[in-house]
N, C-alpha and C positions, 0 to 999 in steps of 0.2 A: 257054854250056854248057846243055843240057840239062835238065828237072827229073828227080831220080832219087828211088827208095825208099829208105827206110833198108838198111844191105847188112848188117844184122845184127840181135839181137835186142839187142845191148850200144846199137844205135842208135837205137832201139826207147825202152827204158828209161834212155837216157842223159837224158829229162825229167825226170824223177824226183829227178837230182840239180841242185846247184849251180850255177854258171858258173862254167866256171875262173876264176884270176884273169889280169886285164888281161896282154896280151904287154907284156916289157920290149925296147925300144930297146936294143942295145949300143952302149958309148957310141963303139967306133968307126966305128959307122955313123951317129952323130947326126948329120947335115946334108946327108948323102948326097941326092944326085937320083932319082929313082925313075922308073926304064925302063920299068916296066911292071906293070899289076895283074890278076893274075887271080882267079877263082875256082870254086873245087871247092864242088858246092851238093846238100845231099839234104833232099827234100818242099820243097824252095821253088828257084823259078828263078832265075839266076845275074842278069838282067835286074833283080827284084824285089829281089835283097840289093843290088845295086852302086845302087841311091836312096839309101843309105843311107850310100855313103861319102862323104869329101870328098878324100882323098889320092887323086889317079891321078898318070898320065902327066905326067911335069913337076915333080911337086911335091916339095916340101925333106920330106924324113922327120925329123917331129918327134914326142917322144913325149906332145906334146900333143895333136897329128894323130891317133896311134896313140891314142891313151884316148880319141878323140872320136868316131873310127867305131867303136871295140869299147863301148862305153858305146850308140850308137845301134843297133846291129844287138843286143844283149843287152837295152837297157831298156825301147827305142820295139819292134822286132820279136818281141822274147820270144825269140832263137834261141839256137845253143851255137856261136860262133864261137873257131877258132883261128887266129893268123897264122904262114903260115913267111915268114921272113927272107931272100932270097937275092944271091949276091955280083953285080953285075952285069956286064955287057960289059966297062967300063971301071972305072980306081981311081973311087973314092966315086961309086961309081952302084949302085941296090940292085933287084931286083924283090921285088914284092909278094905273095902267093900266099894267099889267104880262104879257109878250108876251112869252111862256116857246115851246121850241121844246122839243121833244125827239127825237133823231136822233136814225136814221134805221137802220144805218151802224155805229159801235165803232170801233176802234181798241185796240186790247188788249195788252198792254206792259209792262210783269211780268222780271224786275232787280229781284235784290236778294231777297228784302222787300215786296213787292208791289202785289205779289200774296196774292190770298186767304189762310188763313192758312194749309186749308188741299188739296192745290192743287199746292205745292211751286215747280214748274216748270216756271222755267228762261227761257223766248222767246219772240217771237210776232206773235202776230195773230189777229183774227176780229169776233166781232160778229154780226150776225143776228137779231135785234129786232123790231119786227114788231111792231105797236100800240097797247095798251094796251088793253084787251077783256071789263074789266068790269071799274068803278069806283071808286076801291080801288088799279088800277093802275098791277091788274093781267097780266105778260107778259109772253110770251113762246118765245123763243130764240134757236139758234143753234151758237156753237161756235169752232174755232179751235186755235190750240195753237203749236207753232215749235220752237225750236231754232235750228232744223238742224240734231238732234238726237235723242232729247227727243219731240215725238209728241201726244197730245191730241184733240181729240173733243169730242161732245154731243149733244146733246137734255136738254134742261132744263124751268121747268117753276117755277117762283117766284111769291109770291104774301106779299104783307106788313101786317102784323098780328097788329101791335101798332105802331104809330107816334104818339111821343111827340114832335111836333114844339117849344116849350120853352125851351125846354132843348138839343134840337138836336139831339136826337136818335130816332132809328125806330128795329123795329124789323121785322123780315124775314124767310117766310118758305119757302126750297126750296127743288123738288126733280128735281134728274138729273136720265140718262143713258150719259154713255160715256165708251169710248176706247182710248185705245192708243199704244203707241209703244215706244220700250227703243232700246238703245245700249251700251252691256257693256263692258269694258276696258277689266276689268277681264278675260283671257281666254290663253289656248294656241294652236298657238304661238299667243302672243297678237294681231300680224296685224290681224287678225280675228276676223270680227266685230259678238257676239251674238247679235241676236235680241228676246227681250223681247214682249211679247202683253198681254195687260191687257183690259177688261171689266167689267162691275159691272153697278149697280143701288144702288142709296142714297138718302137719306133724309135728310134736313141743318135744323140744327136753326139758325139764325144769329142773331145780336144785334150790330148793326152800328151804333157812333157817328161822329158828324161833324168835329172834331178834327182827327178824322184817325184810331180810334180807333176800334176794331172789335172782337168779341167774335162769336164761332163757333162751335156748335154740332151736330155732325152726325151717323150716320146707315147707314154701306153702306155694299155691299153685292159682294165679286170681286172675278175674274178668271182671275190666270194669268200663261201663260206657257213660255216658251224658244221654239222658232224654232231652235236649237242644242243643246248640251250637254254645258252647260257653261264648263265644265273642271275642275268647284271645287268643292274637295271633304273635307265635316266636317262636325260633328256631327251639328251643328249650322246652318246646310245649306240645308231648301227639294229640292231635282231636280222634275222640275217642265217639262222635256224634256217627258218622257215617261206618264204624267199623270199630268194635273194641278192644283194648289193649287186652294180649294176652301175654302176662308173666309168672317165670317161675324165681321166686324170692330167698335168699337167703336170708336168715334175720337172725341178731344175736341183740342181748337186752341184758341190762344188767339195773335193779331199783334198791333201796333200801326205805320204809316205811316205817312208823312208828306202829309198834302193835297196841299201845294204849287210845284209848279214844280223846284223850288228853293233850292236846295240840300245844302245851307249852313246856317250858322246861319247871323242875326235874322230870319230868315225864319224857317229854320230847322236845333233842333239840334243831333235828333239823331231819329232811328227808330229799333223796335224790333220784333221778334214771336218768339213764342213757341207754342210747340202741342207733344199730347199724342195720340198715335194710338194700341187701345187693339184687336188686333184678338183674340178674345174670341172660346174654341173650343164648336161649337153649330152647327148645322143646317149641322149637312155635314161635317165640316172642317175636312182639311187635314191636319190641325198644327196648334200650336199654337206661339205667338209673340207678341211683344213689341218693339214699335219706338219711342224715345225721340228726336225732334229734336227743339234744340235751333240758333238763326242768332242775332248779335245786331251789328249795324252802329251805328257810331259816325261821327260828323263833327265838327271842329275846326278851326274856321278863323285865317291866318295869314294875319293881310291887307285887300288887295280885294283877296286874294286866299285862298282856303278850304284845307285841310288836311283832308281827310275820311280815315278812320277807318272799315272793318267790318273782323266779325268772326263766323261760324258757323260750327256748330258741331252738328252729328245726333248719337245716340247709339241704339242698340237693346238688344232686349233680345229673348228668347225661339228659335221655328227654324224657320228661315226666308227663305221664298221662292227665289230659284235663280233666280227668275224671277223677283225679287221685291226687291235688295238690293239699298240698301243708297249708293249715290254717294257725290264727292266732284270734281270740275273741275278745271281749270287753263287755262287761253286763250294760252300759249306756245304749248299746247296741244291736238290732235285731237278729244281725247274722255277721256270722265270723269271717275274719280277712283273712282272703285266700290267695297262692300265688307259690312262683317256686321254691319260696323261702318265705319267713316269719318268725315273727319274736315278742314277745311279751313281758309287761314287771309289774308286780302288783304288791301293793304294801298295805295292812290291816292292821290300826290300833285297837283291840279287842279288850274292853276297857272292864278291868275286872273280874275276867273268864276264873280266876280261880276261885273265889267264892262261889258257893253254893247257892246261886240264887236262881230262880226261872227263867226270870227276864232278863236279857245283858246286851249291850249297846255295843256298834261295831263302827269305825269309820273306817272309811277305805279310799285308795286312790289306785289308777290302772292305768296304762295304755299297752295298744295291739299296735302290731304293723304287718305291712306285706309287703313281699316284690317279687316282679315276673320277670328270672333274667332275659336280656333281651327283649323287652318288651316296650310296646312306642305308645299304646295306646293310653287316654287320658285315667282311665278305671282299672290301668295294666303298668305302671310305668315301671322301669327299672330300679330305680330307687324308693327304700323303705318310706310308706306313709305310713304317719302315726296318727293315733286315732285313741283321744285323752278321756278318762271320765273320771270322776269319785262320788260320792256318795256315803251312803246311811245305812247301817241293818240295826234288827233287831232280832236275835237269837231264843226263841223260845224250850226249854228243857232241853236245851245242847239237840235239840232234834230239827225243829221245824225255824227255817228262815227269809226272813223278810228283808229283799235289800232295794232301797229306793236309790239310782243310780241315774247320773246325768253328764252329757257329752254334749258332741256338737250338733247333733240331731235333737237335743232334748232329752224326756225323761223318761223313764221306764223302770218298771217295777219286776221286779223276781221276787218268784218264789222255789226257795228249796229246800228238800227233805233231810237237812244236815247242819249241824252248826256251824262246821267252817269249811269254807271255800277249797281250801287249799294246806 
């Protein structure tokens, strides 16, 4: 079949929500033969979604068959598929019938975990994706990313290099441009916001499984400078105000996420990244550097309420651009601590997330830190400052949340477009 446009505006914005849940098997269809499979395909070609299955012509309808292509075509493709069921020719013989969108419009909502590994910015935003060009599901995209202080967008196109439908992984080449914008703590007198800007071009390998899993290599090529003097001075530190750093990055990433939206256990019990970022001195570079940064969540049910758990911590090494230091943030907080290193622990009693109800009450406790190695000054010092809050949320329809949060500046309110944090 043909590639088509969305035939509506409901198809349009049908990214914005959820994935149904998985079709059920009737069970007087379980074992049935299946005559035949087709499929109905809008913004991706019916050639591109059918890599993805493994039930055709021939095969025993099992509903572990059935969660195994609706699991691949939702986690490895990002689409919104539904199945119809249909009676066949003969007694216990069934056809197949894929009805798969790809919506045009996503929205992107990176918590702590949830981002790509080498792009771990906490926000929301939306992307761009038009219908696929070719038959092995080649898309070009535009995307932006915010939480208010830390902002990204780009250009990027992806194409799928190997899909193994039986075993749920796919592989993924991807080159981006993008830019962005920072603001860092760090400065004096601190109520002075520096602003960071970054650009570059990159190259991905990715290696995505159904389970959440994800593997990530890149070559990327960045500039980034400070629109003022950040204010700190160390051997560990290039200023990047009079001239900007120019690197070529190596970067390797490794996450694992929970693909349900279900932040507890049995659902989900815990979620992790790491990644290695080598600015190698080649091609130009203005310095050389090393980023280690590690994040792991846990979740622990008490009852119907979760206890989560997360901690993450980034280190560096060689000289790191002021324009590009490792942050750690705390919602008491206006803006994130910045420096050559940083680390964070945050802990949420999420008091009855598994019942089914609207409204649901969240407490919480945090603290951030930073340090600038080698660093003398009082808003720069060498050793970790901690910087403590906790606080109150209120979780409405697992969507929209409210968290009243207070530290040693006082109190401060968020708002976000997600149930949980982290």
């Amino acid at each position: 079949m043909s590639q088509r446009p969305p035939r509506d505006l409901k198809s349009v914005l049908s990214g914005l929500e959820g994935a149904p849940p998985a079709p059920r098997v009737p069970a007087a269809q379980l074992g049935a033969t299946i005559e035949d499979v087709t499929l109905e395909t809008y913004g991706v070609t019916s050639d591109a979604a059918r890599r993805y299955l493994t039930l055709g012509k021939g095969s025993v309808l099992e509903q572990a068959g059935v969660d195994r292509d609706y699991s691949n075509l939702v986690n490895l493709a990002g689409w919104r598929p539904r199945l119809v069921i249909n009676q066949g020719s003969r007694l216990k013989a069934v056809t197949l019938h894929w009805i798969v969108v790809a919506p045009w419009l996503r929205t992107i909502v990176h918590p702590l975990d949830t981002g790509q590994p080498l792009s771990p910015i906490p926000g929301l935003g939306g992307a761009l994706t038009p219908p696929s060009i070719d038959d092995r599901g080649t898309r070009f995209a535009a995307y932006g990313l915010s939480n208010g202080l830390v902002s990204l967008g780009g250009l990027f196109i992806t194409t799928p290099t190997a899909i193994d439908a039986v075993a749920g992984r796919q592989s993924d080449l991807m080159a981006d441009v993008s830019g962005g914008r920072g603001v860092y703590r760090a400065s004096q007198p601190t109520a002075t916001n520096v602003y960071s800007w970054t650009a570059g071009e990159a190259v991905h390998y990715l290696i995505r499984e159904t389970d959440g899993t994800q593997f990530e290599f890149a070559v990327r090529q960045l500039h980034s400078s400070d629109a003022e003097p950040s204010g700190i001075i160390a051997p560990s530190l290039y200023s990047t105000y009079n001239a900007p750093a120019i690197n070529t990055l190596l970067e390797a990433g490794v996450l694992h996420v929970c693909t349900s939206a279900q932040l507890y256990p049995p659902y989900c019990g815990g979620q992790y990244r790491f990644e290695v970022i080598d600015a190698i001195g080649a091609f130009g570079a203005t310095n050389e550097y090393q980023i280690y940064v590690a994040g792991i969540t846990r979740y622990v049910a008490v009852g119907t309420s979760t206890l989560a758990f997360y901690a993450g911590a980034a280190r560096t090494g060689g000289v790191l651009p002021d324009s590009f230091l490792v942050c750690a943030s705390g919602r008491a907080y206006p803006k994130a601590f910045c420096g050559t290193d940083a680390q964070s622990l945050t802990a949420e009693y999420r008091i009855a997330d598994a019942l089914p109800r609207k409204l649901k009450l969240v407490l919480f406790t945090e603290t951030a830190s930073s340090r600038v190695r080698g660093g003398s000054q009082p808003w720069a010092l060498p050793t970790f400052q901690w910087h403590a809050g906790s606080g109150i949320g209120i979780v409405y329809a697992g969507l929209v949340r409210l968290d009243l949060a207070y530290g040693s500046e006082g109190a401060r309110l968020w708002i976000l477009l997600k149930g949980a944090s982290f």
